[in-house]
C-alpha angles and dihedrals in degrees: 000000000000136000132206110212097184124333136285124057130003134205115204108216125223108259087240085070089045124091109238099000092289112136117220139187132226130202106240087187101095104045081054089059098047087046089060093046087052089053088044095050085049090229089149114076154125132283113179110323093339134106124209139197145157139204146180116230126174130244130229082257090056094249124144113244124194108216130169147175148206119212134177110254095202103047152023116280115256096210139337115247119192114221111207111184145221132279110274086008144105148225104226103053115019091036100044100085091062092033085058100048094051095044083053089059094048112270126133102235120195126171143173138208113228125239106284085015128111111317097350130115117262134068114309113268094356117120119182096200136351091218085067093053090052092053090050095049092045097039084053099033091047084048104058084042092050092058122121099246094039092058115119087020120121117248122210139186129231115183133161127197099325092009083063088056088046090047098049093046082043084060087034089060095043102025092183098030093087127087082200138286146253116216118191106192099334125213103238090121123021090224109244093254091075105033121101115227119295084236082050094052099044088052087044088051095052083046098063111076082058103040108007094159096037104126096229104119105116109222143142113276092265089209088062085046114042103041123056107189101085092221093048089060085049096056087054087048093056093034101109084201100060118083105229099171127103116290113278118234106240080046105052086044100058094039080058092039090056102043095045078057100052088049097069104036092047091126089067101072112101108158123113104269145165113207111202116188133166117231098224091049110142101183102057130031122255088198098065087046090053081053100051085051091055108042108022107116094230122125092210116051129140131188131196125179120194121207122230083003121133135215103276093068086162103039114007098050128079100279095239081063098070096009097163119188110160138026105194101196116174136144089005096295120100139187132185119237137188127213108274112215090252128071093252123066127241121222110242123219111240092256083054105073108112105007 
């Protein structure tokens, strides 16, 4: 059976992307479309020694995803590393300064925004269902490493608050797919200052089949909460691309659902990973980050803690706090340098990252 949604061109899906078996077909015309207006509006372009673009690509479920990337012009990239954003954020905006300074140092960056997210399709701020997110971010991510000219390259993931959750289901679903992994923050407990009741939360849930996008989780306003520079919340505000209302219900309910999740299959995380966390972060939990360090069965793992610091490290801090300028990953084992003052690099020793 097939089905013509517009007109142009169609593109038949595999049956494995198909729900029951049933194949369907999906007009590609209009993502061609968008991608031309992108390349007329010049959003692509180049800052330094980077280039950047950005493109729309379709899902097994027909919607429309934003994804970007920053790559090294003069050179060929080191590695690829994967950004996954935040909840109610995006790639292209909140993420670019750190996209930018690791593509200066050599590295291949891609991100995409989620479904609801950013530029993406969907309602704003509304997810179905996190497993489908994570099919999307692998189907796309697989894709740019299975590239002709990416193969034999390392692939690395970068994910903050709910990106760290992404990040760790990504290396859940391939567990040896993944060169290793940087959390920020990660969402493996939404911290108790932001958590409803559990009375609360067991009314929301059965609330969910009958009004999953209604706005009525009562929370903290997470921008407040998780940023700490004043003109860095008020770039979120004005950015048309961040969700800023209260928490929808289907959505509150599979970011708990995940991290409730995480929290109890920590120890099978055994990828290579840092795990950075501030330890006056009010949105996830330290505590659950201290765990995964501890009894994650990765060789390779790596913590850092970070005092009077909030939950946005990457975003939300002075920039000379967390001022990144090289991931060195190789032999799955990575460190994280900064720029001595001379031309050559100096080895750091492991309780050095960061400092």
């Amino acid at each position: 059976m097939t089905f013509q949604v517009g007109k142009g061109k169609c593109l038949r899906l595999p049956l494995r992307h198909t729900k029951k078996g049933i194949a369907k077909t999906i007009d590609q015309k209009a993502v061609m479309k968008d991608n031309d207006l992108i390349s007329n509006l010049n959003m692509a372009g180049e800052t330094g020694n980077v280039r950047y673009d950005e493109e729309l690509v379709l899902n097994s479920r027909g919607m429309k995803l934003f994804t970007c990337k920053w790559i090294p012009m003069n050179q060929e990239p080191k590695a690829l590393i994967f950004i996954c954003h935040g909840y109610a954020m995006e790639c292209s905006v909140t993420m670019n300064s750190t996209a930018i300074r690791l593509a200066k140092a050599g590295f291949a960056v891609y991100g995409m925004d989620y479904e609801g997210h950013g530029k993406s399709a969907g309602l704003q701020g509304y997810v179905e269902n996190m497993d489908l997110v994570i099919n999307d971010c692998s189907s796309h991510f697989t894709s740019i490493c299975e590239k002709q000219e990416n193969k034999g390259r390392m692939r690395y993931l970068l994910g903050e608050s709910l990106g760290g959750a992404v990040a760790l289901l990504l290396h859940r679903k391939k567990p040896d797919f993944w060169d290793g992994a940087v959390l920020v923050a990660p969402m493996c407990k939404i911290a108790d200052d932001v958590k409803p009741p559990q009375m609360v939360i067991t009314i929301l849930r059965n609330l969910c089949s009958v009004i999953p996008t209604w706005k009525i989780i009562p929370t903290k306003d997470i921008v407040d909460v998780a940023f700490k520079l004043p003109e860095v919340r008020q770039q979120i505000r004005e950015n048309p691309h961040c969700y800023k209302g209260t928490p929808r219900l289907n959505t509150g309910h599979e970011l708990l659902r995940i991290s409730l999740d995480l929290e109890q299959r920590l120890e099978e995380v055994s990828l290579p990973f840092l795990v950075l966390h501030g330890e006056e972060d009010k949105v996830t939990d330290k505590s659950v980050s201290e765990k995964l360090f501890s009894v994650a069965s990765s060789s390779d793992k790596t913590i850092k803690l970070y005092p009077e610091m909030w939950h946005g490290l990457l975003y939300g801090e002075p920039v000379l706090a967390l001022r990144v300028s090289q991931i060195s990953l190789q032999h799955h084992q990575f460190t994280v340098r900064k720029i001595a003052n001379s031309e050559k690099w100096k080895k750091p020793k492991q309780e050095d990252f960061f400092n």
